[in-house]
C-alpha positions in Angstrom: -44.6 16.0 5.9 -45.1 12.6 7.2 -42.5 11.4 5.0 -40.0 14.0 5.8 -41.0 13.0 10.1 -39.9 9.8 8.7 -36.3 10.3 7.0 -36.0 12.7 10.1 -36.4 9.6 12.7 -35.1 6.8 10.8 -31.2 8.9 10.5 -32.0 9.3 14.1 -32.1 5.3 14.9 -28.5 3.4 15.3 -28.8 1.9 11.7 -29.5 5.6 10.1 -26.4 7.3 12.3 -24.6 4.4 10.8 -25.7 5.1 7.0 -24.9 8.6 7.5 -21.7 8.1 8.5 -20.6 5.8 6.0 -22.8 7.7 3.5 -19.2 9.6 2.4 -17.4 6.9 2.1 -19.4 5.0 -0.1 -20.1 7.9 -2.2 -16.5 8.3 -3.0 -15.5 5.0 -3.5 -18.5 4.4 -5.7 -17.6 7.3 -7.8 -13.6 6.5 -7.9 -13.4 2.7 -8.1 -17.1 1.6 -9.6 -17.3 4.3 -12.1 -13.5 3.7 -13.5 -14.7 -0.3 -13.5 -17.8 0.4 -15.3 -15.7 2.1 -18.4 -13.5 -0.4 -18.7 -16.0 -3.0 -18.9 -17.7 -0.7 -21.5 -14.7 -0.3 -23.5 -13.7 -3.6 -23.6 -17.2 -4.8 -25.6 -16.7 -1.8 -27.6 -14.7 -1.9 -31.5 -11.2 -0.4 -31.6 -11.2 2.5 -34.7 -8.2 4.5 -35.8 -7.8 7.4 -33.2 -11.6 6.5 -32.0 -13.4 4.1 -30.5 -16.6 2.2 -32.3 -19.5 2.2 -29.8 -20.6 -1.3 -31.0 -20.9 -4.5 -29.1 -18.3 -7.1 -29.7 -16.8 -9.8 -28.7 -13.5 -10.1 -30.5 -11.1 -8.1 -27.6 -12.1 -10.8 -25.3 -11.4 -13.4 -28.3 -8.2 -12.1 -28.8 -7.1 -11.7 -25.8 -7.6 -15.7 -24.5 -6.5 -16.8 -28.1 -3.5 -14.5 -28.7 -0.4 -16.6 -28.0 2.1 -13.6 -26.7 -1.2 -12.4 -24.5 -1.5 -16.0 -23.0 2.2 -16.0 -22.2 1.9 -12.7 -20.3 -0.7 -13.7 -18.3 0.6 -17.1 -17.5 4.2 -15.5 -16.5 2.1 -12.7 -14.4 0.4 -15.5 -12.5 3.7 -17.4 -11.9 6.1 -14.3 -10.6 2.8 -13.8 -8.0 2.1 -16.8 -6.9 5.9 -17.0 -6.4 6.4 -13.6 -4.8 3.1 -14.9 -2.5 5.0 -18.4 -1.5 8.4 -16.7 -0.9 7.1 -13.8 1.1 4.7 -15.6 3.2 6.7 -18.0 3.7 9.8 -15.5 5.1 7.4 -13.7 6.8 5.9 -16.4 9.2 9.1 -17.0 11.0 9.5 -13.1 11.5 6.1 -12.8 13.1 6.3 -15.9 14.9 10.0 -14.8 16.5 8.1 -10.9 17.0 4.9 -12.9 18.6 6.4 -15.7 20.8 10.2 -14.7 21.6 10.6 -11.0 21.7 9.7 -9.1 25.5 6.1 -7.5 25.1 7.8 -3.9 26.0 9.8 -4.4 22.9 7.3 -5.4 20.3 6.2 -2.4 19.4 10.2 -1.4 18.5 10.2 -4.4 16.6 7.4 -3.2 14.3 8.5 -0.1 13.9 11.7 -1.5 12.4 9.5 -4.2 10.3 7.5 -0.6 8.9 10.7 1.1 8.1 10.7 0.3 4.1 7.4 2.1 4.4 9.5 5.0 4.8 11.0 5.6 1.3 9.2 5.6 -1.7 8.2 2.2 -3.3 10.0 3.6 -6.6 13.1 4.6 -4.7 12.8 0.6 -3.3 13.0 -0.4 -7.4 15.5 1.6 -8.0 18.1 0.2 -5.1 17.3 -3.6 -6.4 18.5 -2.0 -9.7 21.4 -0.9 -8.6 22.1 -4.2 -6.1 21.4 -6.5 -8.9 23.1 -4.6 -11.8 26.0 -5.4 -13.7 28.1 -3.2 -11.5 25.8 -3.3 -8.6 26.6 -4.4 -4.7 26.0 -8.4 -5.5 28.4 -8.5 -8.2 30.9 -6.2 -7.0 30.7 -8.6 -3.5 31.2 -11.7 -5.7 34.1 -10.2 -7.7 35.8 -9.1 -4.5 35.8 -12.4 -2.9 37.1 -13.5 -5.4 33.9 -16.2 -6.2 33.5 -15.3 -9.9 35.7 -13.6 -12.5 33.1 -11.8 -13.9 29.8 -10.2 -13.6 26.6 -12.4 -13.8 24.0 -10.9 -16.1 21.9 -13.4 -15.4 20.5 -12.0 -12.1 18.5 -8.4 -13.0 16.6 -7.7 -16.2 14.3 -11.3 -15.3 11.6 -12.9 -13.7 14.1 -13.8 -10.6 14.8 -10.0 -10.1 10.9 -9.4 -9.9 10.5 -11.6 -7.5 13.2 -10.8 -5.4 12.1 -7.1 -6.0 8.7 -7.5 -4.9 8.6 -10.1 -2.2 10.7 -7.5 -0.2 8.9 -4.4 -1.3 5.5 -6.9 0.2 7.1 -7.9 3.2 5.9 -6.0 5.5 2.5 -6.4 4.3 2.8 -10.3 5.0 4.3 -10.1 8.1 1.7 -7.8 10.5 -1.2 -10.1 9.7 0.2 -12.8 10.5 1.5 -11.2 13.6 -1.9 -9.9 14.5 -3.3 -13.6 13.8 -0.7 -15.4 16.3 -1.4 -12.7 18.8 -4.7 -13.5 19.2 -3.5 -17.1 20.2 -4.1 -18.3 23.5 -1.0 -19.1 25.3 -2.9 -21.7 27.5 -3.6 -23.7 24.7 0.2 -24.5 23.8 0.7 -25.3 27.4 -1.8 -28.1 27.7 -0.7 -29.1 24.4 2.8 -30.2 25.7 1.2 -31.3 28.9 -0.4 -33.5 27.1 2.6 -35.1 25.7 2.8 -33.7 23.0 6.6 -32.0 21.2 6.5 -28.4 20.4 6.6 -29.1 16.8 3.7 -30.9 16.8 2.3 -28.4 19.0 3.3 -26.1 16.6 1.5 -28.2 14.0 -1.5 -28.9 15.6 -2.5 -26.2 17.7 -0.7 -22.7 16.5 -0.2 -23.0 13.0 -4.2 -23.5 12.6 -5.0 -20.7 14.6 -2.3 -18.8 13.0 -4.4 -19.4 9.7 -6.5 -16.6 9.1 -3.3 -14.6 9.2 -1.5 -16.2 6.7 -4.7 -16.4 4.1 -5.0 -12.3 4.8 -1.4 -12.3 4.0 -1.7 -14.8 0.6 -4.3 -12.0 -0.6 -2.6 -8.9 0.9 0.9 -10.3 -1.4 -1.0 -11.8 -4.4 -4.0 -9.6 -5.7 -1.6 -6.7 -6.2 1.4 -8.3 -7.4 0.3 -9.7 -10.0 -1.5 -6.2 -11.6 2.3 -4.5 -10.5 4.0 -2.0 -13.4 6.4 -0.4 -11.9 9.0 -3.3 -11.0 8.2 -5.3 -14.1 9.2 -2.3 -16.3 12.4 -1.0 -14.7 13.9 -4.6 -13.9 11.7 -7.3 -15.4 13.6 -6.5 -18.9 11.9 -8.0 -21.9 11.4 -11.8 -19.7 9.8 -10.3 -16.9 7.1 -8.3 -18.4 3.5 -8.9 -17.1 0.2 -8.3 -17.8 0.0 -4.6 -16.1 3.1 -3.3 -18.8 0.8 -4.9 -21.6 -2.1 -3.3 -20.6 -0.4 0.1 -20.5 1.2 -1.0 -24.1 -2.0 -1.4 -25.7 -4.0 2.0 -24.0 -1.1 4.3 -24.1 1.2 4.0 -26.7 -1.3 1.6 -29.1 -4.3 3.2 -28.3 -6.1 0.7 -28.3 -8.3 1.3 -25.5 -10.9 -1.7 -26.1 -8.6 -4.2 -26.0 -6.4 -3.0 -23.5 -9.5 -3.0 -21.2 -10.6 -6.7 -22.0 -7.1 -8.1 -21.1 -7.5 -6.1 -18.1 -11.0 -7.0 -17.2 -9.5 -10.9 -17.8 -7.0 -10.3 -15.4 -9.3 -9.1 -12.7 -11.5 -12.1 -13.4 -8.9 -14.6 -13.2 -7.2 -12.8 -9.9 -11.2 -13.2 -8.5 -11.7 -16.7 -9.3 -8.0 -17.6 -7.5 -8.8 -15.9 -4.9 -12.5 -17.1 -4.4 -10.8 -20.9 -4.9 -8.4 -20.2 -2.1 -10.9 -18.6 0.0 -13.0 -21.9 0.0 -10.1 -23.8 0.4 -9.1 -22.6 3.2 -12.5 -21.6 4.5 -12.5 -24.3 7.6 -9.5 -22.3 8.8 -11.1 -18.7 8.8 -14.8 -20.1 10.8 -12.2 -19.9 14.1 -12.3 -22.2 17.2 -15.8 -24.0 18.2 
């Protein structure tokens, strides 16, 4: 009874509202992203068998899958196109949020958003599908080119690659790079640019020295908004990455679905996950001075 008074007051207190309220939440998410987590990282120790799997501890998935040449190359490539998706789209998306934050009326931000959210509109696949048809053989870029008169015939080269993956995703991400950073440069004090220049100083360096730090928690949510899911993306890789532009997500699916093998499917994946952690962590305490704000 006493024990039952007990439970009864403490979901009475703030901190048991709080646990009850979350309670939900944490169930589901427990049950749809731990559980799935903990399977793979029991498959991936277990031995591969001919339509089965071996329930024995091992090793070797995790062996091959650092040791393998054409596995090493996938990840490496994987790595590359989002770290280069992460630079190009951070990199386009500063000036947007910046021009949104500092030089557009306050009545018409919000317009200006909404516009920025429009891609959100159509399906992501339906997004693929248009860079297909921009960047294929007969598509919008080439037809352009032709028409001026620029090139005699159509470039292959651009679709069916790396290039056309990045170009692919760091539109399909922009958005998600751009309203952090706006958020971040919102937050800014206005009064601290001004007694920047009044103290002599340009409004580059200004810039330099007085938004671009601030602006900096921003643009780290942004590198990890763009790079943790790029890099597991199998969508774009498959319908316009060609045989070059494969990555680690289209191997993954390779070796679970039509190899069946589930073990070491599930170690290159577990792999990836680690390697995507340690990046981040590393760029998180590189950048850590920037996220403790102003003192």
């Amino acid at each position: 009874m006493d024990s039952g008074n007990g439970t009864g007051r403490f979901f009475r207190t703030e901190s048991g509202a709080g646990l009850a309220l979350i309670s939900p939440t944490a169930i589901y998410a427990l049950l749809m992203l731990a559980a799935p987590l903990g399977a793979i990282l029991l498959y991936s120790v277990f031995k591969d068998g001919y339509l089965e799997i071996i329930r024995e501890f091992t090793l070797a998935n995790y062996i091959e899958a650092w040791t393998n040449e054409l596995y090493r190359q996938v990840m490496i490539r994987s790595l590359f196109v989002s770290l280069s998706v992460t630079v190009v789209t951070v990199l386009l998306a500063f000036p947007v949020a910046y021009f949104v934050s500092f030089h557009v009326a306050p009545s018409r931000k919000s317009l200006w958003l909404f516009l920025i959210t429009i891609p959100f509109w159509t399906s992501y696949l339906i997004r693929v599908f248009l860079w297909k048809v921009i960047l294929g053989y007969n598509g919008v870029v080439n037809s352009g080119l032709l028409w001026t008169g620029i090139i005699d015939e159509p470039l292959q080269w651009i679709n069916y690659n790396v290039g056309a993956v990045v170009t692919t995703l760091a539109h399909a991400y922009a958005p998600f790079a751009i309203l952090p950073i706006f958020v971040a440069l919102e937050k800014i004090d206005r009064s601290l640019l001004e007694a920047g220049q009044d103290l002599g100083e340009s409004k580059f360096r200004t810039f330099l020295r007085v938004t671009l730090p601030l602006a900096m928690p921003g643009v780290v949510a942004s590198v990890l908004i763009v790079f943790i899911p790029t890099i597991g993306d199998y969508v774009t890789p498959q319908l316009i990455g060609g045989p070059e532009g494969r990555m680690v997500a289209n191997l993954i699916q390779l070796q679970i679905l039509k190899l069946d093998n589930y073990p070491l499917g599930s170690a290159i994946a577990v792999s990836a996950m680690a390697i995507v952690t340690a990046i981040s962590l590393l760029f998180l305490l590189m950048t850590r001075r920037y996220l403790k704000g102003p003192k």
